[in-house]
N, C-alpha and C positions, 0 to 999 in steps of 0.2 A: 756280503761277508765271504771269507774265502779262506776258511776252515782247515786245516792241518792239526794232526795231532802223530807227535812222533814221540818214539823213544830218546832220551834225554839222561843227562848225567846230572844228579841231584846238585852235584856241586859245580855245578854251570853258572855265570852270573847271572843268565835269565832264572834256575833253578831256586838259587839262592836270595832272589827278588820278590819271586812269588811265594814262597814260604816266608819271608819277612812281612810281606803284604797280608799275608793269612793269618800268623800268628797275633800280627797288630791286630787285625779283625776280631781275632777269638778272646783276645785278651781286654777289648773293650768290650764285646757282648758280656764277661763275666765278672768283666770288672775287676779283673787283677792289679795288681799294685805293681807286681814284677812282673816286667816281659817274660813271656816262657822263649825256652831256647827253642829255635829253630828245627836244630838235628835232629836226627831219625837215626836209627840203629838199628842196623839189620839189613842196607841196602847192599852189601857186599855178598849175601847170601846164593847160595842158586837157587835160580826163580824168582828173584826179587829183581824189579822193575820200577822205575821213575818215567813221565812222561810228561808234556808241556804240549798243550796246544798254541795255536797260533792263529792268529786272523791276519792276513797278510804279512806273514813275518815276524808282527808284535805279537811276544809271549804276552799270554791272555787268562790260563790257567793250568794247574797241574795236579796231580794223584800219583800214587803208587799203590804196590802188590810187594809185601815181601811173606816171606813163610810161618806161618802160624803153626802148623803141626805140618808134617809127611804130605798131609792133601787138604790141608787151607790153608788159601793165600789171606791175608789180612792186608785190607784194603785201607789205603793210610791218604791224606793230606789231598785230600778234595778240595779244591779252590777255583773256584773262577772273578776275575777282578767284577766287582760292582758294574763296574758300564757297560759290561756283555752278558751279565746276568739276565733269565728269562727267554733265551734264544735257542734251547736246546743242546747246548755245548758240553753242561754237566753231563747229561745223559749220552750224549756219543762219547768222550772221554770214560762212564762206565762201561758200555758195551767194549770199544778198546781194550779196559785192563783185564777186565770178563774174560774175552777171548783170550790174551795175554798170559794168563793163570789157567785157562784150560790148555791153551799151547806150553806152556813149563809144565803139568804136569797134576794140576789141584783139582778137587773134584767138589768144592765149596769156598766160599769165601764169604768173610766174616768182617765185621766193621762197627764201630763205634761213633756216634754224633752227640750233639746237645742235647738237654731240652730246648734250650732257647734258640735253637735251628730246626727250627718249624718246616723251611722251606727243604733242607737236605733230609729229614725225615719224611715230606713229602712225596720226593724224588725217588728214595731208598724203596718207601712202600709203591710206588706208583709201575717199580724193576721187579717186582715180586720179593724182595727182600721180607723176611718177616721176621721179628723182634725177637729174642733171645736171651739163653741169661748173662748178668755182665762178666766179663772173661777178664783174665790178665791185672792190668792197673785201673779197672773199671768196674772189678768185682762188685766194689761196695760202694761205690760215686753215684751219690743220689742226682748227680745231675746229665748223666751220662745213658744213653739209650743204645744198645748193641743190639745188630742185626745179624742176619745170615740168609746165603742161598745157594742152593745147588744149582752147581754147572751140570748144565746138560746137554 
């Protein structure tokens, strides 16, 4: 495998592939009826960040960082395609946007998964992430598990 993970423009056609790829994902694990829309708001921000990795080129997966408060970044749209899943790529794409949010300027960063993403909860706890209360539009979303962790 031959690994890159670079800063990107959410509205790239690779961008915009992989966020369709993710959302079908998310939307059959919940069994939605309607596709949820793609976009993200807030990527225009400073400090806010899109990124795509790559294995030889082919985009493969991607995440962002946009601004939650003054000094958290809120960590959005974690995806790696099915075939490259289990290879460590999640986890070097966090350390990526980690750094990326303490280079803008945050001094925490905070996120949102499933319950029925076992494995991204896995991942979250295995970063030092620890569980929190839900924030934002996940207040009160009994299906929804928020984390957090200090950059240090």
């Amino acid at each position: 495998m031959s690994l890159s993970i670079e800063p990107a423009e959410i509205n790239s056609d690779s961008g915009r592939w992989l966020l369709t790829e993710l959302w079908a994902e998310v939307d059959h694990i919940y069994g939605n009826d309607t596709p949820s829309d793609p976009e993200l708001a807030g990527m225009d921000a400073a400090g806010a960040g899109f990124i795509i990795a790559r294995d030889a080129g082919e985009a493969i997966g991607c995440g962002a960082i946009r601004p939650f408060t003054d000094t958290i970044a809120e960590l959005k749209r974690m995806y790696v395609v099915p075939s490259k899943r289990g290879r460590g790529i999640a986890r070097e794409m966090m350390h990526f946007l980690e750094q990326r949010a303490r280079e803008n300027g945050f001094s925490a960063v905070c996120l949102e998964t499933g319950l029925r993403q076992p494995a991204a909860i896995r991942l979250y706890e295995s970063l030092g992430y620890r569980r929190i209360a839900g924030f934002g539009d996940y207040k009160d979303d009994p299906l929804s598990v928020c984390f957090g962790k200090a950059l240090i």
